[in-house]
Structure formats: structure tokens, C-alpha cells
N, CA, C and O atoms as a CHARMM CRD file, in Angstrom:
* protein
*
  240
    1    1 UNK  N      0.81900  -1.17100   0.00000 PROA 1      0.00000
    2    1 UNK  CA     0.00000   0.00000   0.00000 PROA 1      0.00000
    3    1 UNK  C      0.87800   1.25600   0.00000 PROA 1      0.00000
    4    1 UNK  O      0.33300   2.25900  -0.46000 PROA 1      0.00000
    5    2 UNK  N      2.24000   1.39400   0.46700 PROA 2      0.00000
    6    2 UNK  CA     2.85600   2.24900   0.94900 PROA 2      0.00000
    7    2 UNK  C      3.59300   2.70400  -0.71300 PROA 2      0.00000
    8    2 UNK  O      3.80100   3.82500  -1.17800 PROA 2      0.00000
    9    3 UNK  N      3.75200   1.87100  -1.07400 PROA 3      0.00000
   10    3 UNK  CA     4.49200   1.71400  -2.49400 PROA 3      0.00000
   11    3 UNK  C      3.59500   2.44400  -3.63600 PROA 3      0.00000
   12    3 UNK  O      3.96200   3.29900  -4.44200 PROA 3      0.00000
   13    4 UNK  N      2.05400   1.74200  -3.43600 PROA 4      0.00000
   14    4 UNK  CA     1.30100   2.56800  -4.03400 PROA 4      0.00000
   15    4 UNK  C      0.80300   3.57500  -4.36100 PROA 4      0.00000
   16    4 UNK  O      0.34100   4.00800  -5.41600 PROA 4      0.00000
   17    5 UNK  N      0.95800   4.04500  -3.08500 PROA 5      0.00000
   18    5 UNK  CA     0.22800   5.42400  -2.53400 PROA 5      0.00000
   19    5 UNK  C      1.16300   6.76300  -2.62600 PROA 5      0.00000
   20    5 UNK  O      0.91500   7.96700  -2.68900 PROA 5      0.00000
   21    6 UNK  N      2.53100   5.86300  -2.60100 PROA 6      0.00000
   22    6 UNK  CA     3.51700   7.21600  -2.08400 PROA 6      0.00000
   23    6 UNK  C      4.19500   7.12500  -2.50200 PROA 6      0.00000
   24    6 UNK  O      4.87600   8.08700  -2.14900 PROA 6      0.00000
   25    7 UNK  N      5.03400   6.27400  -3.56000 PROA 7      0.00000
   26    7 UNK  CA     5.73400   6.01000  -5.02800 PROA 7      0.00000
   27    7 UNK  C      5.34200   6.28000  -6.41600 PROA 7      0.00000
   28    7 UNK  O      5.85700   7.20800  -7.03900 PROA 7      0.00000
   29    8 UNK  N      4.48000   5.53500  -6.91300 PROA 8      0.00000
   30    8 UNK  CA     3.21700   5.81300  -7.91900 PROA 8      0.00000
   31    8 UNK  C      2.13000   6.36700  -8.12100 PROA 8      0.00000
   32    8 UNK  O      1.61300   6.46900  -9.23300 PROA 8      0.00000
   33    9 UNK  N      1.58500   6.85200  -6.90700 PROA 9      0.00000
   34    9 UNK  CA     0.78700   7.69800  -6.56400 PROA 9      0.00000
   35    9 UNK  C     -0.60900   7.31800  -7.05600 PROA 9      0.00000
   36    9 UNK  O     -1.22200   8.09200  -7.79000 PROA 9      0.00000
   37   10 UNK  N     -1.15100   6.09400  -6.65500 PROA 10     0.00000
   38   10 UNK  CA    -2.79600   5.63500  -6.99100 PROA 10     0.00000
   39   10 UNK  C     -3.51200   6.18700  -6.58900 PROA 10     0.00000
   40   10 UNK  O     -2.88800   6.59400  -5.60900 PROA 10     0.00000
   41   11 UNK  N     -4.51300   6.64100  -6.50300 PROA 11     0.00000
   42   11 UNK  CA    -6.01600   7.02500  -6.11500 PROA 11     0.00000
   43   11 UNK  C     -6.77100   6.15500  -5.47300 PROA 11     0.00000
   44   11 UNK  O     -7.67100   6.49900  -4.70600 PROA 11     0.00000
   45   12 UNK  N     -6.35000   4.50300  -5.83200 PROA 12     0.00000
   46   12 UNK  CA    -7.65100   3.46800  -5.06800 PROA 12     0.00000
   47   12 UNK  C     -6.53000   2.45600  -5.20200 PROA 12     0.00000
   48   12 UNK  O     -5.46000   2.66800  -5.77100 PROA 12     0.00000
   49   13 UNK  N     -6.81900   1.58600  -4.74400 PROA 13     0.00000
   50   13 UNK  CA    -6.17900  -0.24400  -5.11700 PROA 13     0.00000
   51   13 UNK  C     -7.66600  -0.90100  -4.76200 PROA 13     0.00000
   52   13 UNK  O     -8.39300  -0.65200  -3.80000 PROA 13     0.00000
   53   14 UNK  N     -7.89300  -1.93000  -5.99400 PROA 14     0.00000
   54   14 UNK  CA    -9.09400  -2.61700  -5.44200 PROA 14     0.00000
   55   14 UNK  C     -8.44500  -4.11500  -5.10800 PROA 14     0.00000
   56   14 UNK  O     -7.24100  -4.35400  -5.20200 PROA 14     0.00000
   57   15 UNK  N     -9.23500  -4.86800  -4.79000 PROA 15     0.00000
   58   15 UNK  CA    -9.11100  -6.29200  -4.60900 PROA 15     0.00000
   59   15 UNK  C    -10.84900  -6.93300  -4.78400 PROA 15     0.00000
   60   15 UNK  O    -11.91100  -6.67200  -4.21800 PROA 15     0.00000
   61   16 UNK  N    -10.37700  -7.98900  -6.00600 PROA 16     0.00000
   62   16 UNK  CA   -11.51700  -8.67200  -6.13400 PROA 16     0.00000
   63   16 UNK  C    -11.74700 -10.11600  -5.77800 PROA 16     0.00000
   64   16 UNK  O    -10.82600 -10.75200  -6.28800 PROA 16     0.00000
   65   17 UNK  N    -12.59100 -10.94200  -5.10900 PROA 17     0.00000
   66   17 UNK  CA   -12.68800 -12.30400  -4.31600 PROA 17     0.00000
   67   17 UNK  C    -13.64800 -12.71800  -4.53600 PROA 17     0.00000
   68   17 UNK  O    -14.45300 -12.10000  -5.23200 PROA 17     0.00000
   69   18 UNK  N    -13.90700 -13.91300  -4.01900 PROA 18     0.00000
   70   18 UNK  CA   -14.76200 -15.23600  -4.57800 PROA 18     0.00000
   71   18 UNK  C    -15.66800 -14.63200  -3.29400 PROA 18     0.00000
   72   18 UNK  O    -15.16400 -14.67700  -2.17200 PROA 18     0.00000
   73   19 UNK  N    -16.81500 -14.15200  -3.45000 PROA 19     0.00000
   74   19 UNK  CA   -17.69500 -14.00600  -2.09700 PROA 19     0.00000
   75   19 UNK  C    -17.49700 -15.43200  -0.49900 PROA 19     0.00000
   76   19 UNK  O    -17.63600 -15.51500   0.72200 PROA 19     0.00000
   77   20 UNK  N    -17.17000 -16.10500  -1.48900 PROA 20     0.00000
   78   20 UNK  CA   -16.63900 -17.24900  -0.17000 PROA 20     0.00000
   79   20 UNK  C    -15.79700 -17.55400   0.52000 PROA 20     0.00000
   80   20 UNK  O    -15.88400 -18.29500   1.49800 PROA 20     0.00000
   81   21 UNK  N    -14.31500 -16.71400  -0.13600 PROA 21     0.00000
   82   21 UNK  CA   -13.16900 -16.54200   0.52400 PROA 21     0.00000
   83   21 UNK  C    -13.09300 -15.60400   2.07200 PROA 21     0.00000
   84   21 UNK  O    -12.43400 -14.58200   2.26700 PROA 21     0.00000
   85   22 UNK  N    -13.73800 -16.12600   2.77200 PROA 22     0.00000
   86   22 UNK  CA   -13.66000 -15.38300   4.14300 PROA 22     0.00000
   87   22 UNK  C    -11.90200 -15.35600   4.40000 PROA 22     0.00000
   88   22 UNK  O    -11.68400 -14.69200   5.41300 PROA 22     0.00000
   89   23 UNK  N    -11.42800 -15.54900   4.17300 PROA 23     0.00000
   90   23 UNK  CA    -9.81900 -15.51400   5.07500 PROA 23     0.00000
   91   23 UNK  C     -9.53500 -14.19700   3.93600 PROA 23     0.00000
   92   23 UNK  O     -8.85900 -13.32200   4.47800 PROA 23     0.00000
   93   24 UNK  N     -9.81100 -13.94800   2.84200 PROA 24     0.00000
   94   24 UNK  CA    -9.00300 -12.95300   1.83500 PROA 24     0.00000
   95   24 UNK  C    -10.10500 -11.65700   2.12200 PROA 24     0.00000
   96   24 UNK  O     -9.81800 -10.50700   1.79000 PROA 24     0.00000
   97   25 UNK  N    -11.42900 -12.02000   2.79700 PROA 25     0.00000
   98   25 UNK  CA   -12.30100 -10.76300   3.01600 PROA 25     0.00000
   99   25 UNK  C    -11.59700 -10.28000   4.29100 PROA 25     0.00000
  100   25 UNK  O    -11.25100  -9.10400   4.40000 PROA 25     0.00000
  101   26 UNK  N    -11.37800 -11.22100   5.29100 PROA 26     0.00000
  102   26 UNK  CA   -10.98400 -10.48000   6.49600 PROA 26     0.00000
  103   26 UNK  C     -9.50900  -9.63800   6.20600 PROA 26     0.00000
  104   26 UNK  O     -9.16800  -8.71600   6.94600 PROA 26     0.00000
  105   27 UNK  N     -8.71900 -10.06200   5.08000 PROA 27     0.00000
  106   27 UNK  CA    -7.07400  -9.68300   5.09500 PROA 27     0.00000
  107   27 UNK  C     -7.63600  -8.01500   4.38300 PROA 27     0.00000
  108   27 UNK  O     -7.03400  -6.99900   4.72800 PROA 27     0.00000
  109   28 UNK  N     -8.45400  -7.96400   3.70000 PROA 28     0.00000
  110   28 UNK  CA    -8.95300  -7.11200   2.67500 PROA 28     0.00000
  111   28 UNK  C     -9.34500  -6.14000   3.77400 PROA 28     0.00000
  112   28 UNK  O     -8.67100  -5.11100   3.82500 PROA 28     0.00000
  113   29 UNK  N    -10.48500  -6.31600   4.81200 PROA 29     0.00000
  114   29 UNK  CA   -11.07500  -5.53000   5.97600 PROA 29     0.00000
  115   29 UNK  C    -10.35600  -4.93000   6.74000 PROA 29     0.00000
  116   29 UNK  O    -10.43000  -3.70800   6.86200 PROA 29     0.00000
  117   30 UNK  N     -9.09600  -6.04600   7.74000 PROA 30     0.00000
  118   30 UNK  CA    -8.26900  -5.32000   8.30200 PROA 30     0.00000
  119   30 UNK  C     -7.24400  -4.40600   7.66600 PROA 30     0.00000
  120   30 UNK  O     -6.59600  -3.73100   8.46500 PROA 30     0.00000
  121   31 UNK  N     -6.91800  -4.22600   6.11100 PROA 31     0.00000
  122   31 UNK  CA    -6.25600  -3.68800   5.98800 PROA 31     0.00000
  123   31 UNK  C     -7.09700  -2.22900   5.25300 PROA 31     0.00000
  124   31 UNK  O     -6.95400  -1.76500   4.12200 PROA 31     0.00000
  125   32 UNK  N     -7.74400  -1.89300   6.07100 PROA 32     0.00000
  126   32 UNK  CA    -9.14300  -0.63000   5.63400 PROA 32     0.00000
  127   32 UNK  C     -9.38800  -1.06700   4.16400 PROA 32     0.00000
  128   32 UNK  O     -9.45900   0.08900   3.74700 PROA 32     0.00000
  129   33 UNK  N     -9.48800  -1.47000   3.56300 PROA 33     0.00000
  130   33 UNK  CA   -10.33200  -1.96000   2.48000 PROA 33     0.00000
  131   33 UNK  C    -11.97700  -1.54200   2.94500 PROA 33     0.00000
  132   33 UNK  O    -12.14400  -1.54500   4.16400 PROA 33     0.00000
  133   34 UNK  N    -13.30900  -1.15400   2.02700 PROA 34     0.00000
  134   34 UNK  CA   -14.18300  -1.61900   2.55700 PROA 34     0.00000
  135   34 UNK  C    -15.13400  -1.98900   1.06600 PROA 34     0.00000
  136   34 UNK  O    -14.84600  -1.47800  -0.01600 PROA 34     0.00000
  137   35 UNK  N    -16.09800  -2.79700   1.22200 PROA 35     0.00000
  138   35 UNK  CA   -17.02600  -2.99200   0.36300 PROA 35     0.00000
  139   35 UNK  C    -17.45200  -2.21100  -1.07000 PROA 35     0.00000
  140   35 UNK  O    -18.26300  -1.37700  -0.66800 PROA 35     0.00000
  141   36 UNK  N    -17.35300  -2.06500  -2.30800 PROA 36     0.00000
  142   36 UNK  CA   -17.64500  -1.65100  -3.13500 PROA 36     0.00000
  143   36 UNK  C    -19.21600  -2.15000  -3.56300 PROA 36     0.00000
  144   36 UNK  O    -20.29300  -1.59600  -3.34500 PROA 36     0.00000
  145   37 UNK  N    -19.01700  -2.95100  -4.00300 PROA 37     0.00000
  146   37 UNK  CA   -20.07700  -3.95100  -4.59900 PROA 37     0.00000
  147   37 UNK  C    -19.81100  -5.68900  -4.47000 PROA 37     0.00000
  148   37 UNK  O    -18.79500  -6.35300  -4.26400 PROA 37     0.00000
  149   38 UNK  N    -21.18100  -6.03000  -4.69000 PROA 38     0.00000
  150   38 UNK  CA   -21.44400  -7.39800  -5.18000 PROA 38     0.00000
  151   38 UNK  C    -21.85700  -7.77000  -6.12400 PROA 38     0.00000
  152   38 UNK  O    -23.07300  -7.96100  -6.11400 PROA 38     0.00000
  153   39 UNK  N    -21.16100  -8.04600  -7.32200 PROA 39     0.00000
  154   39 UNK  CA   -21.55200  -8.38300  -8.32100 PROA 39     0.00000
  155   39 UNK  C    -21.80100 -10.29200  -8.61400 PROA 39     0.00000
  156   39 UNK  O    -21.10300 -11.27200  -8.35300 PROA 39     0.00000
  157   40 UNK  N    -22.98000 -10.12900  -9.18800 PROA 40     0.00000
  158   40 UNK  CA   -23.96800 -11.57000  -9.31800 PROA 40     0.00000
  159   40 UNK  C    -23.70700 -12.14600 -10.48800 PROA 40     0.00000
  160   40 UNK  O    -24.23900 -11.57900 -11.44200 PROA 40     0.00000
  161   41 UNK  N    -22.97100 -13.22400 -10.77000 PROA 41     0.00000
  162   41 UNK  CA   -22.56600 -14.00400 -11.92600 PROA 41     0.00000
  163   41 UNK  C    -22.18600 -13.21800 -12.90100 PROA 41     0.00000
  164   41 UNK  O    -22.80700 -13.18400 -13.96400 PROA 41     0.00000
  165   42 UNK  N    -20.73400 -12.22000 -12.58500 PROA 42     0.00000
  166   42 UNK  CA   -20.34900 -11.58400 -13.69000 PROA 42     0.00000
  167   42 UNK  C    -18.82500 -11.87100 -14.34600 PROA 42     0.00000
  168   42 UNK  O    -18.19300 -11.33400 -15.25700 PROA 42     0.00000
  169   43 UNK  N    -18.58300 -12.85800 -13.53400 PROA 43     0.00000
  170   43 UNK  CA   -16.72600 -13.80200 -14.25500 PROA 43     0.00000
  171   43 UNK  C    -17.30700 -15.11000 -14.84300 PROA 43     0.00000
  172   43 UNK  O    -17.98500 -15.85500 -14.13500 PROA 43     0.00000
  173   44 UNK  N    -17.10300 -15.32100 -15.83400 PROA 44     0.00000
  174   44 UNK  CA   -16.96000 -16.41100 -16.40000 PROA 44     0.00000
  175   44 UNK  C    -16.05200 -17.21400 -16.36700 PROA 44     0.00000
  176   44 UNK  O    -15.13100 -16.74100 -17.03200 PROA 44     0.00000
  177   45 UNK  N    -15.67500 -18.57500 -15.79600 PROA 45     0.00000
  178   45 UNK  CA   -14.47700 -19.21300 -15.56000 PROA 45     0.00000
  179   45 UNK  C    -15.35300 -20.87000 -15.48100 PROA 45     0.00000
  180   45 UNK  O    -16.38400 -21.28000 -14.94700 PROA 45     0.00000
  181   46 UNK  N    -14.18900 -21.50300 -16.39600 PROA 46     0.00000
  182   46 UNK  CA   -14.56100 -22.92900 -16.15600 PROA 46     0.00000
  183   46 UNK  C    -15.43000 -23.03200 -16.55500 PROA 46     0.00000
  184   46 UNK  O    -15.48500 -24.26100 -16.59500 PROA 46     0.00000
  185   47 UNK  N    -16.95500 -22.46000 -17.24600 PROA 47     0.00000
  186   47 UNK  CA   -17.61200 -23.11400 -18.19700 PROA 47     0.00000
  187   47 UNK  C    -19.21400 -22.64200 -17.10600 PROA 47     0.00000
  188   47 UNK  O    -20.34600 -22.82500 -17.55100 PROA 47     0.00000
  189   48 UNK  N    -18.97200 -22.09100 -15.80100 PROA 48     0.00000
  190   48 UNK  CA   -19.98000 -21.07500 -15.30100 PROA 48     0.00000
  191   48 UNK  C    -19.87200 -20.14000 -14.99200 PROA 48     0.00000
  192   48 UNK  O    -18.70900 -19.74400 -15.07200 PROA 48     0.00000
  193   49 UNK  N    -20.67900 -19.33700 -14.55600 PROA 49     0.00000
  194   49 UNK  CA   -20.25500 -17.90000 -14.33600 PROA 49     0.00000
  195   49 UNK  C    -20.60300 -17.51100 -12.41900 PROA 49     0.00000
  196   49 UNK  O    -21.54300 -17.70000 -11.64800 PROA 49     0.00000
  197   50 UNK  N    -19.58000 -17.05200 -12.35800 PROA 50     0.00000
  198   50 UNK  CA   -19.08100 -16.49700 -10.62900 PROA 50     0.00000
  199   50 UNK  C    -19.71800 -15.17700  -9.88800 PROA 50     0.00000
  200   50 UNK  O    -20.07500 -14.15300 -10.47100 PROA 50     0.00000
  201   51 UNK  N    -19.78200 -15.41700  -8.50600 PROA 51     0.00000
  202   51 UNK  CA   -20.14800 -13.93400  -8.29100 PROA 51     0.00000
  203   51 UNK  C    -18.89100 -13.12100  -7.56300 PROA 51     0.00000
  204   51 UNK  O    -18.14300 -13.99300  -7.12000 PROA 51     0.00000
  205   52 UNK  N    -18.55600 -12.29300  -7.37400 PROA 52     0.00000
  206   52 UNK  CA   -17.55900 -11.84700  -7.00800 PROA 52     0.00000
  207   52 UNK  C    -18.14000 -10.27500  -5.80300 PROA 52     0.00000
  208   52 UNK  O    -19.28200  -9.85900  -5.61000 PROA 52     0.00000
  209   53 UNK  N    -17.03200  -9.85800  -5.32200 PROA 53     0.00000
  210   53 UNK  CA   -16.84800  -9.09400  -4.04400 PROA 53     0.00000
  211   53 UNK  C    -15.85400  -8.04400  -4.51500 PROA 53     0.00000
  212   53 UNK  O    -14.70600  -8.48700  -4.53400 PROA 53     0.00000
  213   54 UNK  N    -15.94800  -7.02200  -4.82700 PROA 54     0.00000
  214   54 UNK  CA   -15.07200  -5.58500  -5.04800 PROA 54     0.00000
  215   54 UNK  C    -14.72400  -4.85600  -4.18900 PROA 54     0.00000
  216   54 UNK  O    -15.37700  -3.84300  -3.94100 PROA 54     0.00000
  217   55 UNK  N    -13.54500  -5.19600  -3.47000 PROA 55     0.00000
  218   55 UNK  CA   -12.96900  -4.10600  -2.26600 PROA 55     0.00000
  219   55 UNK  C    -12.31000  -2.91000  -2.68500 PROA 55     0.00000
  220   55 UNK  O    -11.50800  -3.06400  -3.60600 PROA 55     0.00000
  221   56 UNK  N    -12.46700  -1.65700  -2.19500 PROA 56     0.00000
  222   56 UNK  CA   -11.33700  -0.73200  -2.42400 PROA 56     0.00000
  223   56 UNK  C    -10.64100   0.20100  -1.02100 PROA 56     0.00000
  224   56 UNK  O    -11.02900   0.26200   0.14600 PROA 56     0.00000
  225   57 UNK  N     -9.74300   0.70500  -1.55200 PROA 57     0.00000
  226   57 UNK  CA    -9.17400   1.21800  -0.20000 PROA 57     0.00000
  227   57 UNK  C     -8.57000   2.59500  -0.89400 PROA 57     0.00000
  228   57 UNK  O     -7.58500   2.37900  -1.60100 PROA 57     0.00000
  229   58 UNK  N     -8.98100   3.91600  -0.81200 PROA 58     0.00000
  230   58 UNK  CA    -8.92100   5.15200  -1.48900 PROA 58     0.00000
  231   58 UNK  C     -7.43400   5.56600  -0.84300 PROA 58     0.00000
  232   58 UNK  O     -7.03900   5.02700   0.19100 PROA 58     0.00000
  233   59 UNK  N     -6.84400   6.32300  -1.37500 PROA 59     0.00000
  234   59 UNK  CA    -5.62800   7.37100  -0.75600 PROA 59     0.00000
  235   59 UNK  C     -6.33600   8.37200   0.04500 PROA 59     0.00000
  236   59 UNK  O     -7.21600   9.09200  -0.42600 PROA 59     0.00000
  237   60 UNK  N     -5.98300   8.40400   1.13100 PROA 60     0.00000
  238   60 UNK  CA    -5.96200   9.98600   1.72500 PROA 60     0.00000
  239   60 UNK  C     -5.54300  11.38900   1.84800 PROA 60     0.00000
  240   60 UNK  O     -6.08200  12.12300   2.67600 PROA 60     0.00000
């Protein structure tokens, strides 16, 4: 984050997850990440389609 923010200078970093990955939501939470959206069967992988979890964490 530090690299991001204050080297390259981002505006956001997102992180996107399998709504079921609780261990990568909590790493996402504690590190101020918070909730964007939930998007409902919008990755296609393997021959169905996924729902996914959009975290972001803004610069200050």
C-alpha cells in the first residue's frame, strides 16, 4: 500500500474475491479496504459464471 500510494501515486487499489473466501475478506477488511459492490454471476471461468466481491481502499 505504501508503495502505491507514495511512489506511484494511486487514487484506489481494489481487490476482487470469490464471495466465499472469508480468510481474503478479512485480510482485505483489516487492511481498511471496505465494500464496493457485489456483483452476481459476472466472471466467467470454467464453463460457469461467478459472483464476485469488489474491495477498495482510497488514498488519503
Amino acid at each position: 500500500m505504501n508503495y502505491g500510494f507514495n511512489e506511484i501515486h494511486l487514487h484506489t487499489v481494489e481487490g476482487i474475491i470469490d464471495p466465499n473466501n472469508l480468510g481474503s475478506a478479512k485480510v482485505l477488511q483489516k487492511n481498511g479496504f471496505i465494500i464496493e459492490a457485489h456483483l452476481k454471476e459476472n466472471e466467467f471461468y470454467e464453463g460457469r459464471f461467478l459472483d464476485t466481491v469488489i474491495y477498495s481502499r482510497l488514498n488519503k
